[in-house]
N, C-alpha and C positions, 0 to 999 in steps of 0.2 A: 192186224197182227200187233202185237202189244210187245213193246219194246222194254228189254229188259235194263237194269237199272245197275253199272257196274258196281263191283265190290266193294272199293275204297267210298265209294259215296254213299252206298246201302249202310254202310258199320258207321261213317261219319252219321248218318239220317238216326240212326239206331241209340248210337251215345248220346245226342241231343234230345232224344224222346225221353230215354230214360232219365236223362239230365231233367229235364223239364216236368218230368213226371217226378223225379224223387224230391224239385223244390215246390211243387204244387203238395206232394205227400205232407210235407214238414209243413210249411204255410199254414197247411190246412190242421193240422196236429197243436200251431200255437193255438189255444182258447185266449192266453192274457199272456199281459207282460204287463210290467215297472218299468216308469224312466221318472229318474230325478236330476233335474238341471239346476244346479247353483250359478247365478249370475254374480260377477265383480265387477264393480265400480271403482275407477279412483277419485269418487265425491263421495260425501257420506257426513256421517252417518246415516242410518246402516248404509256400508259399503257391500253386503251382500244379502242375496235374497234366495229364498230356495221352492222352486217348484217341483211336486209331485204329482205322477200323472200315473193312475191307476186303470191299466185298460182293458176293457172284458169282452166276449165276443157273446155278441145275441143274434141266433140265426144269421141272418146275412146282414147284419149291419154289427156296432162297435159300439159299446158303452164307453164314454171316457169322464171320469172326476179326475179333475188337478186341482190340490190343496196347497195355499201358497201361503207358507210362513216366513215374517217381516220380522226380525230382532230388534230388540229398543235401540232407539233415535239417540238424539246427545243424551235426550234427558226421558226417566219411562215414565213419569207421570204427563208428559208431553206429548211424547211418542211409545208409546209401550211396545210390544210384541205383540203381532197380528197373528191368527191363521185364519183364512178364507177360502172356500169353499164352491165348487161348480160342476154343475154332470152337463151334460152332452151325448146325444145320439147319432153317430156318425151313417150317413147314405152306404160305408163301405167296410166289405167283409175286412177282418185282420190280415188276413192273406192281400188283399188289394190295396192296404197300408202298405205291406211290405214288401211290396211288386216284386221283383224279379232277383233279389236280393236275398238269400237265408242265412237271418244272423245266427243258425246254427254252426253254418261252414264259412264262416269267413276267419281267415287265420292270423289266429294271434301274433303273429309275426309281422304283419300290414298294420294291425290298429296300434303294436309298438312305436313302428315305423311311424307311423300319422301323430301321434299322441309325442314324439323325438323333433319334429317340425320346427323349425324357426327358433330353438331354443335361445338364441342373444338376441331377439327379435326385441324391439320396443314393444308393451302389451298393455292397454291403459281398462279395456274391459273385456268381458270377454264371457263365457257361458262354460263349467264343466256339464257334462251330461255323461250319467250311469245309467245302462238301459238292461233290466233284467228276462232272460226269455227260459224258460222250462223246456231245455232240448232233450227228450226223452225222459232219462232219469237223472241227468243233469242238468246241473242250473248254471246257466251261459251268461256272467256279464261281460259287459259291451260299454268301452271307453270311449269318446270323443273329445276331443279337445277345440270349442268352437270361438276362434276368436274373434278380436270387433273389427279386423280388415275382413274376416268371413261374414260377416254381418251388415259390415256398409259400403265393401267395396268391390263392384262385380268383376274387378281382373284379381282378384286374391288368389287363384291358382290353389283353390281350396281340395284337398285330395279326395278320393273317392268313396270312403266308405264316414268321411266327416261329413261330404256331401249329402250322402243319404243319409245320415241321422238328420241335418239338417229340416231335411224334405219333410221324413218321418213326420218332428216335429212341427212344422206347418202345417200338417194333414189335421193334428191332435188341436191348434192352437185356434184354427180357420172357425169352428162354431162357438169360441168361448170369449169370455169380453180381454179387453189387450192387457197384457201380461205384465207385468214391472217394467219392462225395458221401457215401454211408454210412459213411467211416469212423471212427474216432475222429477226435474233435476236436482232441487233442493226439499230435502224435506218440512214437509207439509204437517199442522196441528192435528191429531188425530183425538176426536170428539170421545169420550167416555164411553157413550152410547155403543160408540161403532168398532171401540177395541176389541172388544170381547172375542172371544175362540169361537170360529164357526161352528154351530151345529152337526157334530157328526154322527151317523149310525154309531150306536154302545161298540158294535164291533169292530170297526174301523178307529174310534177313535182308542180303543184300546191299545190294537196294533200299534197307532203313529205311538203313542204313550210308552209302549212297552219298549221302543228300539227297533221295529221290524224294519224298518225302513233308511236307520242309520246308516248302513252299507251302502246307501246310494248316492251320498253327498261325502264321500274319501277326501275330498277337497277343502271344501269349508272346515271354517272355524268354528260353526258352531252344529248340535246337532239338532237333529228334526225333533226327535222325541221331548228335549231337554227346553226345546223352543215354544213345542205347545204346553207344556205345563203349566213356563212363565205365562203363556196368554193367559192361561185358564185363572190365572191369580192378578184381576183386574188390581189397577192401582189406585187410591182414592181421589176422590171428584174433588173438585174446586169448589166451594160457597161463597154465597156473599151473605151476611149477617145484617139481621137490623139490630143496632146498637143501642141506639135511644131516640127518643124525639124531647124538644124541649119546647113548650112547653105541653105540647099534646105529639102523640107519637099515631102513626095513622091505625086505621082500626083497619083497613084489608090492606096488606104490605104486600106487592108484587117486587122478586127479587131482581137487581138487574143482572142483566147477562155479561158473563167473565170477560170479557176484549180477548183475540184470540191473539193480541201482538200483547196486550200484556202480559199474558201467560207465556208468551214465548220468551220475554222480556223479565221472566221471575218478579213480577210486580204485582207487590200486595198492599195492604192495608186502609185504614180509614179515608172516607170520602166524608165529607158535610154538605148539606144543602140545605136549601135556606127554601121554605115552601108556603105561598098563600092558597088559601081555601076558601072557598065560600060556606054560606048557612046550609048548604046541600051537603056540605064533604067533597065537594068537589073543587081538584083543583085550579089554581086559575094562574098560577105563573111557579117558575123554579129555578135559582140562581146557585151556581156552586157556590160556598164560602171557603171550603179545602179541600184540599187533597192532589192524588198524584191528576196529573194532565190525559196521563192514558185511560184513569178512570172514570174518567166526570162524563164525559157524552154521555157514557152507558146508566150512569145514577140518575142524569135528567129524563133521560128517555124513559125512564122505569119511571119516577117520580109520577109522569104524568096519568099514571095510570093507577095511583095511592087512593084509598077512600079516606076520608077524617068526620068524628063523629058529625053529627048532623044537630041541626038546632039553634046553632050559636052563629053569633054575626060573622063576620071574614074575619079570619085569622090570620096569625102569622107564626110558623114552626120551624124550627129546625130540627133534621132527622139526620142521623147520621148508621152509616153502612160498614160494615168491612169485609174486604174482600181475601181472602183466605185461600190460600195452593194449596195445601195439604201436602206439599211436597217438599222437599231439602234440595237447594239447588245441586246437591251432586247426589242425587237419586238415579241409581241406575238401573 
C-alpha cells in the first residue's frame, strides 16, 4: 500500500520543483553574457588594468575571449597601451557556470547592500567587476565589489553573491594564461614588437572601438574603447645610427641593440669605438673611446660582428654610433 505524502510537504516538494525548474528555465535561456573587471593597484604606473570577458554558449560547452587592455606606463614610448587578446573552450554548459545562482532574480537590494561593505575599511587593491546578462527582454547588470582581503585572505567574510562572482570568475580564468594580478609588481620594458593591439575580428574590434563595452568598467579612469585606439597608434622605435668611421667606416654595419635599463634610464647619444680589422674585414679587437657607460657593452658586442673592406693590411678605425629614443622624456 503506498503511502500517501502529507500536504504541507507535497506544496513544499512542488515550490522547490518549480523553483528548480524556473532557474534551470532561465540558466538555460542565458546563451552569452559580458563581464568586465577593472583591477587597482596602489603601485603603478598603470595603477589599473581592465579585463573583458566575452562569453558564448556552443552546445554544451562555453566560448570565452578576454581582452585585456594595459594604459601607458610613466613613460608610452616605454610602456605604451596594450590590448591582448585569448579564447578558450570551456568543458561546461553557461548554466553549469552559473550553477545554482540566477543572476536574473537576484535582488538589487543584496548587491547594494554588498557593493555598501566596509566602506572606511583600509583598500590597497582590489578588482570592480560588471557582469552583463540578457534577462528576457532586459538587460541585467550585475555589480561586485571584490576586494584584496577577498583575494588574499580566507576569513574575509566575503558576502554571498561577491562570492559567486568570485567563483564565476575562476571558472572564466582556469583555461587562460594568468591575468595581470600576476604580474610584476613594477613595471616592466615593453618591446615595440609586442605593444601593438591584439588582432581582433573587424567586428569585435569595431564594437570594443565604438564604446560598446564602456558600461562595463563605471569605475575606472580610463575607458576601454578610448584605450584601444591609443594601442592601435604604436609609438616610435628607438635606433641606433651609424655615424661615421674614420678612417674607413665598415662595409656591412650590424646595429647594436637599445640596453633595456638605458631606455628606461632616457639615455641617449653618441658611443665611439675604436676597431682593428684585419686584410679579411674581419674584426680582431674593439676598445670603447666615448660615450655613456650604459651604452658601450652593447656597441662592442655589435662591433664584433662589423665587416671592413677586404684587401688591405690591419687596420685601425674608428666608428662611432648614436643612439636615439625617439621619444621626449614626458611622452605620455
Amino acid at each position: 500500500m503506498q503511502k500517501s505524502v502529507p500536504p504541507a510537504i507535497a506544496l513544499g516538494l512542488l515550490s522547490l520543483g518549480l523553483l528548480q525548474a524556473g532557474r534551470a528555465s532561465t540558466q538555460t535561456a542565458i546563451a552569452k553574457f559580458e563581464v568586465g573587471r577593472q583591477y587597482f593597484f596602489d603601485f603603478g604606473p598603470p595603477n589599473d588594468f581592465y579585463e573583458l570577458f566575452l562569453v558564448r554558449s556552443v552546445g554544451d560547452k562555453t566560448a570565452v575571449q578576454k581582452i585585456t587592455l594595459t594604459p601607458v606606463g610613466m613613460n608610452r614610448c616605454i610602456a605604451p597601451p596594450t590590448v591582448e587578446s585569448e579564447d578558450a573552450i570551456l568543458d561546461k554548459s553557461i548554466g553549469e557556470l552559473l550553477g545554482t545562482t540566477n543572476p536574473c532574480t537576484i535582488p538589487e537590494k543584496e548587491l547594494r547592500r554588498e557593493q555598501k561593505r566596509c566602506k572606511k575599511c583600509m583598500v590597497f587593491s582590489g578588482a570592480n567587476v560588471m557582469m552583463q546578462f540578457q534577462c528576457g527582454t532586459q538587460t541585467r547588470l550585475i555589480r561586485a565589489n571584490v576586494l584584496d582581503r577577498d583575494m588574499f585572505d580566507p576569513r574575509s567574510h566575503t558576502p554571498e553573491h561577491t562570492s559567486w562572482t568570485i567563483h564565476l570568475l575562476e571558472q572564466l580564468d582556469a583555461p587562460l594564461k594568468p591575468g595581470v594580478i600576476y604580474r610584476p609588481m613594477f613595471p616592466m620594458l615593453r618591446e615595440p614588437e609586442t605593444s601593438k593591439a591584439a588582432a581582433l575580428d573587424p567586428d569585435g574590434a569595431q564594437e570594443l572601438a565604438s564604446g560598446k563595452y564602456d558600461s562595463l568598467f563605471p569605475s575606472g579612469p580610463d575607458l576601454p574603447s578610448k584605450l584601444y585606439r591609443q594601442a592601435l597608434d604604436r609609438p616610435p622605435s628607438p635606433r641606433v645610427d651609424l655615424v661615421s668611421g674614420s678612417p674607413t667606416a665598415p662595409q656591412e654595419f650590424v646595429p647594436p641593440k637599445y640596453p633595456p635599463l638605458a631606455r628606461l634610464a632616457h639615455i641617449e647619444g653618441p658611443v665611439s669605438v675604436k676597431v682593428q680589422f684585419d686584410e679579411n674585414g674581419v674584426v680582431r679587437n674593439a676598445t670603447i673611446v666615448d660615450g655613456y657607460l650604459q651604452l658601450r657593452t652593447a656597441v662592442v658586442d655589435a662591433a664584433w660582428r662589423w665587416k671592413f673592406p677586404t684587401g688591405e693590411p690591419d687596420r685601425e678605425t674608428v666608428v662611432t654610433v648614436n643612439f636615439v629614443l625617439n621619444c621626449p622624456p614626458t611622452a605620455k
